[in-house]
N, C-alpha and C positions, 0 to 999 in steps of 0.2 A: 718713577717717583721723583716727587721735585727736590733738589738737593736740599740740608739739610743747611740751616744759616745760625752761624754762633753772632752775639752780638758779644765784641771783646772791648774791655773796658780794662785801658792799660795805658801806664801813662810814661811808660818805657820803652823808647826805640826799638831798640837792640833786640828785644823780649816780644815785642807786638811784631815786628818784622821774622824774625822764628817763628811764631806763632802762625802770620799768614802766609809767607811759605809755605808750612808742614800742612795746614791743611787745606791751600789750593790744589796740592799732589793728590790730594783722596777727593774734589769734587765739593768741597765744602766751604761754601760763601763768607765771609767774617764783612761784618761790619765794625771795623772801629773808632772807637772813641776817648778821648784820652782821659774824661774826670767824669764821674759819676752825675755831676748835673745835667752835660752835653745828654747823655745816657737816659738820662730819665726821660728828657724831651722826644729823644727820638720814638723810646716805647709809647709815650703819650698819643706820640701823631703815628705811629707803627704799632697796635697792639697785639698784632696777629702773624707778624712774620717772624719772630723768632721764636729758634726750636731749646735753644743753651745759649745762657750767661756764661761768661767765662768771664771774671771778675777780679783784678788785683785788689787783694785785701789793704794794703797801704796804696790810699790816692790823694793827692794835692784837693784840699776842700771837703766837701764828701768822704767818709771813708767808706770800705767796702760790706761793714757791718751796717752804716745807718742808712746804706744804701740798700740794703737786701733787708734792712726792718719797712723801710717806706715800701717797697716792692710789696713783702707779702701782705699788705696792710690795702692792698690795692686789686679787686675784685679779678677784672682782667687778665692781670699780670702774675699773681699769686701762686701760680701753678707752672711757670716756668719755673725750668729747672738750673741751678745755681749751680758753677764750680769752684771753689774759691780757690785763687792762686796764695799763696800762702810762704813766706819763710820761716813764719813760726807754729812750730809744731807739737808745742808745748801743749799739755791735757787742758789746760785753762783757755787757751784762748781757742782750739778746738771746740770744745762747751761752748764756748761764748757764739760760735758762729752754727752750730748744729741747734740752739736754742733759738738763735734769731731764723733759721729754715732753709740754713748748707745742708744738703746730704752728699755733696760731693766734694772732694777737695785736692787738688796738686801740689807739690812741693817743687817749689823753685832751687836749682834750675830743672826743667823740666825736660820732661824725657820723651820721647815722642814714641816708643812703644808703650806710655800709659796715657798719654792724649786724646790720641786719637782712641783705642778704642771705650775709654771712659765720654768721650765725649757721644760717640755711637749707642752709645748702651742708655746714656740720658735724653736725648734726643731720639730715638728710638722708643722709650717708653712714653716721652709727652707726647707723640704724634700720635700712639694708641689710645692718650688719653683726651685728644681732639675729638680723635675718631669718633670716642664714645659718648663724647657732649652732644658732638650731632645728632648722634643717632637716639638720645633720648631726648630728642627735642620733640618724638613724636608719642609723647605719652599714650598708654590705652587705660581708658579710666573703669575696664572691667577688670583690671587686675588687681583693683583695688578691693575688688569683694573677696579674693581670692582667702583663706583662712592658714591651709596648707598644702602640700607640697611636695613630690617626693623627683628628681631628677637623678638621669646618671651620664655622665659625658666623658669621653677617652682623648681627645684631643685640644689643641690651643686653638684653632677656630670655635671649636664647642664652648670652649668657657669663655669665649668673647660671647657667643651667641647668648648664651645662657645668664652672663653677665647683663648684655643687654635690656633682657627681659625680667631680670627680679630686680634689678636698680628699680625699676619703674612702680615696684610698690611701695617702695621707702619714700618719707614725706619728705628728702632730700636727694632725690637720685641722683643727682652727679657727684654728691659729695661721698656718697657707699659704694658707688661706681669702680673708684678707682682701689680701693683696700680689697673689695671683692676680686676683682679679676686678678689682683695679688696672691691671695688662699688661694683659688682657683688654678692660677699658673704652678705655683709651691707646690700641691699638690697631685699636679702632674709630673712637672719635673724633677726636682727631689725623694717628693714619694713614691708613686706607682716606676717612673724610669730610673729611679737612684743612680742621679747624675750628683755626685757630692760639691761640697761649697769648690773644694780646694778644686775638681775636674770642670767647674763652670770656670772660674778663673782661666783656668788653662785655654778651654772653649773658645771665651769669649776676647781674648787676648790672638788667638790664631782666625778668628772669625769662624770658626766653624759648630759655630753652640746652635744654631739652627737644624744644620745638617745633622748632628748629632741627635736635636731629639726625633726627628723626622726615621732615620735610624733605627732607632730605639721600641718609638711606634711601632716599625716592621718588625722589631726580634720577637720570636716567639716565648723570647722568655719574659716579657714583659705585655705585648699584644691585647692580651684578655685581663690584664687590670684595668680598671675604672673608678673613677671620682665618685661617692654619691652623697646626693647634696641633701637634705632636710630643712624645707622652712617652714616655719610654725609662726601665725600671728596670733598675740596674746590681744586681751586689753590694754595692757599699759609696755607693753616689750613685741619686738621681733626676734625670735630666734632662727638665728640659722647653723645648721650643722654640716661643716663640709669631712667627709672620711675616706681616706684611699687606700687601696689594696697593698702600701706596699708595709715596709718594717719601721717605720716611723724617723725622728731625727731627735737631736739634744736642742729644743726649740729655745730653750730661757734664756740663751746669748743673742735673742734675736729678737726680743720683745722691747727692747729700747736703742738707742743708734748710737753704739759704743765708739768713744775717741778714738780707738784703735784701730776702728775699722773701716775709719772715713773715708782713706786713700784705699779701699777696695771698690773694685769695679761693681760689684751688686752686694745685696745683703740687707735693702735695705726694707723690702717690701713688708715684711708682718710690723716692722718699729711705722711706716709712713700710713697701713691699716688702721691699727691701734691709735696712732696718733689724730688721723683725720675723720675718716669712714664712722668708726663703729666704737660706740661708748664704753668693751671691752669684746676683750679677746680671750679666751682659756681653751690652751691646747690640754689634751686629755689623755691618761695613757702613757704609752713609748712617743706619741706626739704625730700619731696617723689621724688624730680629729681633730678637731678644731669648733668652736662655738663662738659664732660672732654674733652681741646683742647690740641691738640698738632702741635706746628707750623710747617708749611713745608717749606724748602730752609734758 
C-alpha cells in the first residue's frame, strides 16, 4: 500500500519539525507548507495525493478556519479529511471549526501517542472512501428498476461489497456512499461484535482494532450474528433499514459531532451520515435498527 501523505500546514519550526520526525518513523510522507495560501496552490495543481490535512488553526494571512471553509466549498478537495491543530479548546470555537467541516482536532502541544494514530484512523477512512468513488464509477443502470430488497452480510468486506452495489441506485451515489458503509461498519462492529466506544479507543490507539474484529468474527459467540439490510423504493423516498443481531447501543450522543468529542480518535460516523448521505436518520428500539431516507425529486 502506498504510504499515506499528510499535507502539514504550519508556520511553526519547532512544531513542523516534531511533526516531521514523528511521522517519518511510521512511513508517512508530510508535505509542508507554511501559510495557507502556499497550501491551497499546491492542492490546486496536486488534488489527488493527499490522504490528511493537518492544519495550524492560527496562520500569518489565511487562517485555518477560512482555509477549511474555501476547501469544502471546493468539489475535489472537499472530502479530504481535516485535523485541526488547535490551542484553543474552548466549546466556541470548537463549534466554529466542526461547522466550517473539522471532525478531527489536536491540542498543542501535541502528543504523539494521539498523532499518529488519529492520523491513521483519518486517512485510513478517505482511502476507503477513493476506493469507493472508483468503483461506482461503473454504474448498472438495471439497478435502477430494482423497487426492493432484502440483504444479509457478516463481514467488513461484505458491507463494502454491498455498499457498492445500492450506492448505485441513489440518484447521488457517491454522496450515500460514504454514510452507508458508516451504518453498515456500526453495525457490524458495535452491534453484532460489541466492541464498545471506550474498547475501540483502546484498539485503535494499540493498532490492533483490525485484528480484533477479525477475532471476534471467529468467536463463536458472536459467528452466526448478521446485519440485515431492507431497501424499499417509494415514489417520492428511499428507504433503507439496516438491523443487527446484537443488544443495541445509547445512539442519541452520536447523532451530531459533539465538542467533547472532537479530540477522539472515532465516533464520528452516524453525525458525518446524517450530515452528508442521507436526508435523515432514526435509530429505533434499544438502537439495533436504523432507517436511513433519502428523498426522491
Amino acid at each position: 500500500m502506498k504510504p499515506y501523505q499528510v499535507l502539514l500546514i504550519e508556520d511553526e519550526e519547532i512544531i513542523a519539525g516534531f511533526i516531521e520526525h514523528t511521522l517519518a518513523k511510521e512511513d508517512i510522507q508530510v508535505v509542508l507548507m507554511p501559510n495557507a495560501e502556499s497550501a491551497w496552490t499546491y492542492l490546486q495543481d496536486n488534488p489527488y495525493q493527499t490522504d490528511v490535512i493537518l492544519l495550524d488553526r492560527q496562520l500569518p494571512g489565511m487562517d485555518g478556519i477560512e482555509f477549511l471553509q474555501r476547501l469544502k466549498q471546493d468539489t475535489a478537495l472537499q472530502r479530504i479529511p481535516v485535523i485541526i491543530e488547535t490551542t484553543a479548546s474552548d466549546q466556541e470555537s470548537i463549534q466554529q471549526g466542526i461547522d466550517a467541516g473539522a471532525y478531527y482536532y489536536l491540542v498543542k502541544p501535541l502528543q504523539r501517542e494521539l498523532l499518529i494514530p488519529i492520523i491513521n484512523e483519518a486517512a485510513s477512512q478517505y482511502r476507503d472512501f477513493c476506493t469507493l468513488q472508483e468503483t461506482l464509477n461503473e454504474t448498472s443502470q438495471a439497478l435502477q428498476l430494482m423497487s426492493h430488497a432484502e440483504f444479509t452480510l457478516r463481514t467488513l468486506p461484505e458491507a463494502r461489497l454491498l455498499t457498492n452495489t445500492l450506492s448505485q441506485i441513489y440518484p447521488e451515489p457517491k454522496k450515500v456512499a460514504t454514510g452507508l458503509l458508516e451504518l453498515l461498519v456500526n453495525a457490524i462492529e458495535h452491534g453484532n461484535l460489541n466492541i464498545s466506544y471506550e474498547e475501540k479507543t483502546l484498539l485503535l490507539m494499540s493498532r490492533q482494532w483490525h485484528e480484533e474484529v477479525e477475532n471476534r468474527l471467529r468467536d463463536p459467540e458472536y459467528k452466526e450474528r448478521r446485519v440485515h439490510v431492507s431497501y424499499r423504493k417509494e415514489p417520492n423516498r428511499i428507504m433503507l433499514t439496516i438491523t443487527d443481531d446484537g443488544s443495541g447501543f445509547d445512539w442519541e450522543p452520536y447523532l451530531e459531532i459533539q465538542p467533547d468529542r472532537v479530540f477522539h480518535l472515532h465516533g464520528r460516523g452516524i453525525a458525518m451520515a446524517r450530515r452528508i448521505s442521507f436526508d435523515s436518520i432514526d435509530y429505533q428500539g434499544n438502537g439495533n435498527r436504523v432507517v436511513a431516507m433519502v428523498q426522491l425529486g
